[in-house]
C-alpha positions in Angstrom: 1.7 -23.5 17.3 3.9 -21.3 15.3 4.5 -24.1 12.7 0.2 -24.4 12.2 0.6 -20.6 12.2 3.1 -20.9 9.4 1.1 -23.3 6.9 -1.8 -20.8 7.5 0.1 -18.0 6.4 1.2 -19.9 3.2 -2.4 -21.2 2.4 -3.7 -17.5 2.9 -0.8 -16.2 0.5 -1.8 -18.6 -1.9 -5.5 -17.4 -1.7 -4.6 -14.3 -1.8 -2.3 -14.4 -4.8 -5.3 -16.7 -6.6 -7.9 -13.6 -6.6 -8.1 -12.9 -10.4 -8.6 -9.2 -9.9 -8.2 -8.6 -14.0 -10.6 -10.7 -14.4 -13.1 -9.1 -11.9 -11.7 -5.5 -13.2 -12.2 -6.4 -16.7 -15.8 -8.2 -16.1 -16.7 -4.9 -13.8 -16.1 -2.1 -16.4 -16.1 -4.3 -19.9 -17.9 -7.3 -19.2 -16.0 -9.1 -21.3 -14.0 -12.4 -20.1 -10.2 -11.8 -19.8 -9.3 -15.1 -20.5 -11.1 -15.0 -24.1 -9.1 -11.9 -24.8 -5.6 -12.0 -26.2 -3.1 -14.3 -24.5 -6.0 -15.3 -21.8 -4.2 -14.2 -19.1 -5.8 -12.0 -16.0 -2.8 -9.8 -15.6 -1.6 -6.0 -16.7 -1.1 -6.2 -19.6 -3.6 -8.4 -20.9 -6.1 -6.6 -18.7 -5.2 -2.9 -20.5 -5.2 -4.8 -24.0 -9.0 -6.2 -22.7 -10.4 -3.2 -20.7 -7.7 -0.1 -22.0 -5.4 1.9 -19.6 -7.3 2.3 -16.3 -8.2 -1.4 -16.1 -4.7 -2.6 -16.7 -3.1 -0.4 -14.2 -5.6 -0.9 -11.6 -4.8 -4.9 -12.5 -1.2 -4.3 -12.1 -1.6 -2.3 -8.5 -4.0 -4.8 -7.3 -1.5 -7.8 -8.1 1.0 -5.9 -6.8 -0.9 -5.0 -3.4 -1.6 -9.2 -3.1 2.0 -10.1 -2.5 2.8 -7.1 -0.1 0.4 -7.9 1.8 1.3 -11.7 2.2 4.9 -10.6 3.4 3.0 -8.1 5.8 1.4 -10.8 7.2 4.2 -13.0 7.7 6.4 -10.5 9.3 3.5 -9.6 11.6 1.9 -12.7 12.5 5.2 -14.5 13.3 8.1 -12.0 13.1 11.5 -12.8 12.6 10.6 -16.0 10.4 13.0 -14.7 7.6 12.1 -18.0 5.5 8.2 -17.2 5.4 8.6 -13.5 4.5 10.0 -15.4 1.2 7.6 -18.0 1.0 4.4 -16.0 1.9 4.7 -13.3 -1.9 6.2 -17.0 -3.5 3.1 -18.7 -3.3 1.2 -15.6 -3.9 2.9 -15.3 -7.2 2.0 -19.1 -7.8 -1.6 -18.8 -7.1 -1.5 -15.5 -9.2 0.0 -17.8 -11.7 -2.4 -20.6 -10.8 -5.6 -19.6 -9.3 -7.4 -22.1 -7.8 -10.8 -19.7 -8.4 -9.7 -20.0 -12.0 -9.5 -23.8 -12.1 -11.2 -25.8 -14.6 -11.5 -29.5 -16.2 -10.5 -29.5 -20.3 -9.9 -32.0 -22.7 -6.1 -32.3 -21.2 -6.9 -32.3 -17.8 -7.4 -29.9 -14.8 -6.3 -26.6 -16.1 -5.2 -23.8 -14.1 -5.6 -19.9 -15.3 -3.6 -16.5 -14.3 -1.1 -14.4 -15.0 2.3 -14.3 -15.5 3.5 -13.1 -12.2 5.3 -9.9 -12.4 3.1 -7.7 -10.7 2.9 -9.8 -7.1 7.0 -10.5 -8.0 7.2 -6.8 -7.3 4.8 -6.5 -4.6 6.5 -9.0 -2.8 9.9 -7.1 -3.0 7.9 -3.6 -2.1 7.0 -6.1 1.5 10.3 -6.9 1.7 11.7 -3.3 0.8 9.3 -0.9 0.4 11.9 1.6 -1.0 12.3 -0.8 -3.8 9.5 0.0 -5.6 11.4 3.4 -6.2 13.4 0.9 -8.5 11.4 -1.8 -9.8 8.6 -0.1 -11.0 10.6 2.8 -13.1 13.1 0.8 -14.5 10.1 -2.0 -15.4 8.0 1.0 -17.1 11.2 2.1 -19.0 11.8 -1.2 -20.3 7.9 -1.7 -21.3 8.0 1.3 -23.3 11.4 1.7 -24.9 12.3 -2.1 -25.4 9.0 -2.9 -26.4 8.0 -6.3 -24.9 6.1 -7.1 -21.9 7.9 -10.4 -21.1 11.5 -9.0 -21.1 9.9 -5.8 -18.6 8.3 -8.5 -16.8 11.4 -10.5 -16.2 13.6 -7.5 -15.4 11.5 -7.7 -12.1 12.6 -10.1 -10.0 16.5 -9.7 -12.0 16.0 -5.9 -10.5 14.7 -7.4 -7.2 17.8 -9.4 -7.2 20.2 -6.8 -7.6 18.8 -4.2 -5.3 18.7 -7.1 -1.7 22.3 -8.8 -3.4 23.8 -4.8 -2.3 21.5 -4.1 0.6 22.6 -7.7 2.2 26.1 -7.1 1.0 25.9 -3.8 3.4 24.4 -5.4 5.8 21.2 -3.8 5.5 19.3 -7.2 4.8 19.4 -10.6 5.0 21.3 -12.5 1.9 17.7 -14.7 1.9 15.6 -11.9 0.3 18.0 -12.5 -2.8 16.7 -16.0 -3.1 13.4 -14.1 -3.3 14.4 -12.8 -6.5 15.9 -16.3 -7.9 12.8 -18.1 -7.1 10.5 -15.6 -8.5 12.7 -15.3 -11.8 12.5 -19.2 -12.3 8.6 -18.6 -11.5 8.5 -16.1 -14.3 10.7 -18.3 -17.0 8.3 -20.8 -16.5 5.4 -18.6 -16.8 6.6 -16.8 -19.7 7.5 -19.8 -21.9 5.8 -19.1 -25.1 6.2 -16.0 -24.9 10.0 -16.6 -24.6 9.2 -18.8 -28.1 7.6 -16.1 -29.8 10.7 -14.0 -28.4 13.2 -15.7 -30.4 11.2 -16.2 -33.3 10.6 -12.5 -33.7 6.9 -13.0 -33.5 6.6 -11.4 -30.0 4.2 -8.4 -29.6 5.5 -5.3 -29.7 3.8 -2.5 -27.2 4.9 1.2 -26.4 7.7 3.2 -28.0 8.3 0.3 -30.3 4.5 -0.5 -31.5 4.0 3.3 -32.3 6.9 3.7 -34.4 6.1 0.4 -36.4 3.0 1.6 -36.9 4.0 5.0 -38.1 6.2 3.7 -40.3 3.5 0.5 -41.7 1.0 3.6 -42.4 3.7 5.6 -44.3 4.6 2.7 -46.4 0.9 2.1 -46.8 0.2 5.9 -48.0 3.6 6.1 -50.3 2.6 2.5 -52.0 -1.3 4.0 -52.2 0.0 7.3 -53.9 0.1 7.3 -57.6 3.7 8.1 -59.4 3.3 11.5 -61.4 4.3 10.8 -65.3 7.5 12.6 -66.9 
């Protein structure tokens, strides 16, 4: 019974994880399609860039909120089952990733659509730890704004997740699993964030935040000084 139980809860986790709720936020208050918009993804930060502030941090809570609830209900439904607290927010993060509400047949092949899994990768830390978010979601905000780039904030999650359950277990406070949590979902992320990664290293990456402002400021101000005519002598 509890092994049926089990493969429920991780079909459930991935159905949760799949519901594209940029997408639905987006089509709701813009009704525009996400995945025409930008990098196509339904996540944050694609979902601010589509629908402005209010719709990407309503994304970003929702996507969140998927993956806590998956490890609520694998710690209620069969408590004690250490392994499917980590399972339940991994496969919500894959079907974030990979909805199967999102699937579609191109020229290549079945196609999947999502995000990039940062949002659920923290959500499922916050059902592991709900303290953590007091962590993850700062230290994620400060590196959005001040480094600039969405995929390095986004990665920092599950490095940030790793960190916080590698000391909790090393007190004893947790169980040294919940840092595999972190390694899968980093691996998860790499994946997800490949091109991104390319654009990375080739200095093509969008900047947002801090960053975008003052390159802006500074594009307009060379823009005005080139514009202005020189005074003769």
């Amino acid at each position: 019974m509890s092994f049926v139980l089990s493969v429920a809860v991780i079909i459930c986790a991935y159905l949760i994880g799949s519901i594209p709720s940029g997408l639905l936020i987006v089509k709701l208050t813009k009704g525009v399609d996400i995945r025409q918009i930008e990098s196509g993804r339904t996540g944050g930060t694609n979902a601010m860039r589509a629908g402005g502030f209010w719709a990407g941090l309503g994304t970003a809570i929702f996507d969140m909120l998927k993956a806590t609830v998956c490890v609520w209900l694998a710690r209620g439904l069969i408590p004690g089952a250490i392994w499917l607290e980590i399972i339940a927010p991994v496969m919500a993060i894959l079907g974030h990733n990979y909805s199967i509400f999102l699937l579609e047949r191109g020229e290549g092949g079945i196609q999947f659509h999502g995000g990039a899994g940062g949002a659920p990768a923290a959500g499922g830390a916050l059902g592991l730890w709900l303290p953590s978010m007091f962590f993850i979601v700062p230290l994620a905000a400060i590196i959005l704004y001040f480094i600039g780039y969405a995929s390095v904030a986004t990665l920092s999650i599950p490095l940030v997740t790793i960190v916080i359950f590698a000391i909790r277990a090393w007190i004893g406070a947790a169980p040294w699993e919940y840092v595999l949590y972190g390694l899968i979902a980093e691996v998860l992320l790499l994946w997800a964030l490949r091109p991104n990664l390319r654009r990375l290293f080739n200095g093509t990456e969008r900047l947002v935040g801090y960053r975008a402002k003052r390159k802006r400021k500074n594009t307009d101000y060379s823009t005005s000084s080139s514009s202005t005519p020189s005074g003769s002598s």
